[in-house]
C-alpha positions in Angstrom: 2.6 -55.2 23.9 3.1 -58.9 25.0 3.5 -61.6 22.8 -0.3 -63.1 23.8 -1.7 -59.6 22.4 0.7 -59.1 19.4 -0.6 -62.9 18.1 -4.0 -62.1 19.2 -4.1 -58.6 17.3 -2.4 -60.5 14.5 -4.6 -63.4 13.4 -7.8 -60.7 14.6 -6.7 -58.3 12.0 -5.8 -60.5 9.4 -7.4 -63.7 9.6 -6.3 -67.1 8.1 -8.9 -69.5 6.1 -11.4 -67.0 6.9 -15.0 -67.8 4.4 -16.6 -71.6 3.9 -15.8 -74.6 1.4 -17.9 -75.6 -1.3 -18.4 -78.9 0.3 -17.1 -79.6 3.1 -16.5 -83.3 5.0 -16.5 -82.2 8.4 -18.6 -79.4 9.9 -18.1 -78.1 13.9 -20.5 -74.9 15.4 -19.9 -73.5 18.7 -21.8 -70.6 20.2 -20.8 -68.9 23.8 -24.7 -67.7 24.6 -23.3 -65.6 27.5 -21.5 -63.5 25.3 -22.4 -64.5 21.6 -19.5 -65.6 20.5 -19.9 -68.3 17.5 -17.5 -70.0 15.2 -18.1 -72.6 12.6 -15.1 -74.6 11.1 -15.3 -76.5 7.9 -12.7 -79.3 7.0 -12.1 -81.4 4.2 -10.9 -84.2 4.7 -9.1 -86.9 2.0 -7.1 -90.0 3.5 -8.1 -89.0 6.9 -6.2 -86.0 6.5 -7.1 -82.5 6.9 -6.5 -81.1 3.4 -8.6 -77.7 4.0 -10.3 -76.0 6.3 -12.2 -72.5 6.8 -13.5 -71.0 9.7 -16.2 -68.3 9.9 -18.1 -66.7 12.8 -18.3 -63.5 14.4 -17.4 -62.5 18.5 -14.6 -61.1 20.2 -11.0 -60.6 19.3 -9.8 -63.6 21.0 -12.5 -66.0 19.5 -12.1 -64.8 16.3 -8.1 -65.0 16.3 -8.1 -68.4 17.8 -10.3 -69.8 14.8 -7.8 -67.8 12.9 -5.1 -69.4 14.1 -6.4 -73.3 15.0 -7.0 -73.4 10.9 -3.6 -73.5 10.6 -2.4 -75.6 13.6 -4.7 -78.3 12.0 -3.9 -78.3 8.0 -2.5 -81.0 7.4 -2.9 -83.4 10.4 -4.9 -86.6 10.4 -8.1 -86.7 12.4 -6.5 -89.2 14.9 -4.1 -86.4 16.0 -7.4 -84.0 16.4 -8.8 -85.8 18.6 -5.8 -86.0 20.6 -5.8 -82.4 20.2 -5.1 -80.8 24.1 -6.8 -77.3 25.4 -3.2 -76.1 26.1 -1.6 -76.6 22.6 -4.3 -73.8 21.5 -3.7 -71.7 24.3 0.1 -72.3 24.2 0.0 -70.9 20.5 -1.6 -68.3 21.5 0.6 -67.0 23.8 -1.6 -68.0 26.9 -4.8 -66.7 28.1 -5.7 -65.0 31.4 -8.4 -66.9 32.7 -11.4 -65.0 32.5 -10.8 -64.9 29.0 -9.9 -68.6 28.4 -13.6 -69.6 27.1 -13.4 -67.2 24.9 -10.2 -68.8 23.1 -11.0 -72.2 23.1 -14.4 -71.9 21.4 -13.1 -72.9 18.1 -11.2 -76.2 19.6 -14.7 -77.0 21.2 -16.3 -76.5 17.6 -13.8 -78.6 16.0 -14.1 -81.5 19.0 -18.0 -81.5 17.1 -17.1 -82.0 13.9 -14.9 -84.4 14.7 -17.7 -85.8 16.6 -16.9 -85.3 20.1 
């Protein structure tokens, strides 16, 4: 198994911040409508920090995984750095991503770009 599937199968059979705050600051929903892939991340936010976040949705293994794991990438950085936040850090944590799959993956970066606004 390669390192991309062993993180993939990982954070996709036991996923991190999985469920939704009580009130979140910051709220980011992303749906794929060719495949129906949808993730919603929640952050709260104190100091222009990211002091929790959550991530619910359902889709795909690699969707799901990569919500999984950009919840904990992002704990604990300032919303400057998230907006600064680069496709390829995601996918690089991952373990990479062939390329018909790469949509898939960077969903939940694309949900968090909205609740951060952009």
């Amino acid at each position: 198994m390669s390192p991309y599937e062993e993180v993939i199968l990982e954070h996709w059979r036991n996923p991190r911040n999985r469920g939704r705050l009580d009130k979140p600051d910051l709220v980011g929903v992303e749906v794929n409508p060719l495949c129906g892939d949808a993730v919603r991340l929640e952050l709260q936010v104190a100091e222009g920090r990211v002091t929790d976040v959550r991530f619910d949705g359902q889709g795909c293994a690699i969707s799901q995984a990569a919500a999984s794991l950009l919840t904990e990438l992002i704990r604990g950085r300032t919303v400057a750095e998230l907006r600064e936040m680069r496709d390829e850090e995601l996918l690089s944590a991952l373990g990479g991503v062939i390329p018909t799959r790469r949509n898939c993956a960077l969903l939940p970066l694309r949900a968090l770009r909205r609740a951060l606004g952009g």
